[in-house]
C-alpha positions in Angstrom: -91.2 45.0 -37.5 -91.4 45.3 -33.6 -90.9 42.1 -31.8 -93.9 41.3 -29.7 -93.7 42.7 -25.7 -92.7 39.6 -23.5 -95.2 38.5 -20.8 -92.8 40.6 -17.7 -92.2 43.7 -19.8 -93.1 47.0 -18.4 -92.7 50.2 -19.5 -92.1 53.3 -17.4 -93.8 56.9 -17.9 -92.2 60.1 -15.8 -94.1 63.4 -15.8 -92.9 66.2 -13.8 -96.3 67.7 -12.1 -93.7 71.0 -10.1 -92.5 69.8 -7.1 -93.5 66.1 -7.8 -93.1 63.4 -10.4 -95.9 61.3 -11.3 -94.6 57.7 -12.5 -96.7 55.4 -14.6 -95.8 52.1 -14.5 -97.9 50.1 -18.1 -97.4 46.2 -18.5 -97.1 45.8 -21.8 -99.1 42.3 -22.5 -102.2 43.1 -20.5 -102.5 46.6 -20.9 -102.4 47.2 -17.4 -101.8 50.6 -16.0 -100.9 52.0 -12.7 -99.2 55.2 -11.2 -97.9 56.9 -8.1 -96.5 60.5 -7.3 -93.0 60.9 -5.9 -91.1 64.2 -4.9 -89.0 65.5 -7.8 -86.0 64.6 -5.5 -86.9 60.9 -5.6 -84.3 59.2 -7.5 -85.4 57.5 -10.6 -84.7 54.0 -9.7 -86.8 54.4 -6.6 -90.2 55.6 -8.0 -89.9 52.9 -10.4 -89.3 49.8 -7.7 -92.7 52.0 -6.1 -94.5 51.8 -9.4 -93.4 48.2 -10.1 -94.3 46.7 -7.2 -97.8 48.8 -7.2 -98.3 47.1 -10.7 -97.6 43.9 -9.3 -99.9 43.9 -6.7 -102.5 45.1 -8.9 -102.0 42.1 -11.4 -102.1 39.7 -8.4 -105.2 41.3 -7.5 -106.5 41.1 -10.9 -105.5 37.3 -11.3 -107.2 36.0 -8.5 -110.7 38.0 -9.4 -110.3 40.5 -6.8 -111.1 43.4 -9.0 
């Protein structure tokens, strides 16, 4: 049986769309899902600090009933 997600966990979606990369970033306790497009060239660890930190915003916007 799979443990339950923690309240910080996110998981991290890559599709290649050509040229680009569209990264979904999904926290796993609310539900919560956001995404951003990168160039293909982008290293992996920097569309995913992007997608993070887009997520982040968009559960501090969410928290304080700005949505």
């Amino acid at each position: 049986m799979a443990e339950p997600a923690g309240p910080d966990e996110v998981y991290f979606e890559f599709t290649a769309l050509g040229g680009s990369v569209k990264v979904a970033a999904i926290h796993a306790a609310t539900g919560v899902e956001v995404s951003v497009i990168g160039p293909a060239s982008a290293a992996q660890a920097d569309l995913e600090r992007l997608a993070l930190q887009k997520l982040k915003l968009r559960l501090k916007a969410a928290a304080e009933g700005r949505l």
